[in-house]
N, C-alpha and C positions, 0 to 999 in steps of 0.2 A: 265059528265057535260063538258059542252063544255068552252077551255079556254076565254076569252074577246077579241076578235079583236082590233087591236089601232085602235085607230083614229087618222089617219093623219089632220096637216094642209094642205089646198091646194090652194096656192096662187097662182099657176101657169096654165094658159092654153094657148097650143104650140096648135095651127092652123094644118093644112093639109100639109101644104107646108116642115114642119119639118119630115124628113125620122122617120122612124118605129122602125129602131135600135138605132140612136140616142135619139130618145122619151126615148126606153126603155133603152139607158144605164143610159141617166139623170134621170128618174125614178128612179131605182135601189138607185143612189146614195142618192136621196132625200128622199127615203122613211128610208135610214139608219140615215137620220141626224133626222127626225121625221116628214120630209112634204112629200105632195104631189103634183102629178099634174092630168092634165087630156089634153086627147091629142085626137082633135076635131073629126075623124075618129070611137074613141070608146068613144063619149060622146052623148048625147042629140039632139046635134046638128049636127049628120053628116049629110053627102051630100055635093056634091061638089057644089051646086049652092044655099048653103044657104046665108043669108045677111048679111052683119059684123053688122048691128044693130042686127039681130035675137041674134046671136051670145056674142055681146055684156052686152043684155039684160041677159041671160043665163048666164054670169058672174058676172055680177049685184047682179043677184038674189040668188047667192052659194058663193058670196064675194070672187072670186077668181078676184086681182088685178093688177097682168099683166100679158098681151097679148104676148108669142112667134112665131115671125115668122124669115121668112125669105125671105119673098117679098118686094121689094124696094119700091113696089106702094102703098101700103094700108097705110088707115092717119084714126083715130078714129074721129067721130064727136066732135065737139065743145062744146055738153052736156054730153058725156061720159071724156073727156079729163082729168077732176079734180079726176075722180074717177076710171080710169083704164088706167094703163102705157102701152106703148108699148116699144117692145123691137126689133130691128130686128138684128137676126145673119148673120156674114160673115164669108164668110170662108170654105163656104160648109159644108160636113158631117165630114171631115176632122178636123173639129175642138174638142178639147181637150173635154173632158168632166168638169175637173176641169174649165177650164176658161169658160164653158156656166154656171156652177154653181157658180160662182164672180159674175157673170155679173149680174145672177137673185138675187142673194142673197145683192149687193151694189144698184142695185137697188129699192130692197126690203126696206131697213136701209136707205136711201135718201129720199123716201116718208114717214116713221116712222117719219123723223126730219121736 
């Protein structure tokens, strides 16, 4: 018999624009605190030419709450705004692992309030 898989929470979904090792070190660490994420290249929604509404909507509907990127340009519409944050990282790939998981995690507890 096979043991039970967790189930992660998965509040987070990091876009294209976030490198592949960083996805998966933040990954790593999330899934030891008990979440998850999902990182748009190995989701539903890959392809480079998909819509931020597609994508969006795709969030919507798995309740996954905030958007990681790392593009200066992208702004969520005005009907998604109340119901999915966005986050954009600086710093390049170079940045910490612990302080990309502050940042998701205080923004996480600011929308909770």
């Amino acid at each position: 018999m096979k043991r039970p898989r967790k189930k992660y929470k998965t509040p987070f979904f990091f876009d294209r624009t976030v490198p592949r090792d960083l996805y998966f070190k933040v990954q790593r660490r999330l899934n030891l605190l008990g979440y998850g994420a999902v990182w748009q290249p190995r989701s539903a929604v890959k392809g480079k030419d998909r819509d931020l509404r597609e994508i969006l909507d795709y969030c919507q509907a798995r309740g996954i709450r905030i958007l990681v990127t790392f593009s200066k340009h992208l702004e969520i519409p005005r009907e998604y705004s109340d119901k999915i944050k966005l986050i954009r990282l600086k710093g390049g790939r170079h940045k910490t692992v612990n302080k990309i998981i502050s940042l998701l995690f205080n923004e996480l507890r600011r929308e909770k309030n």
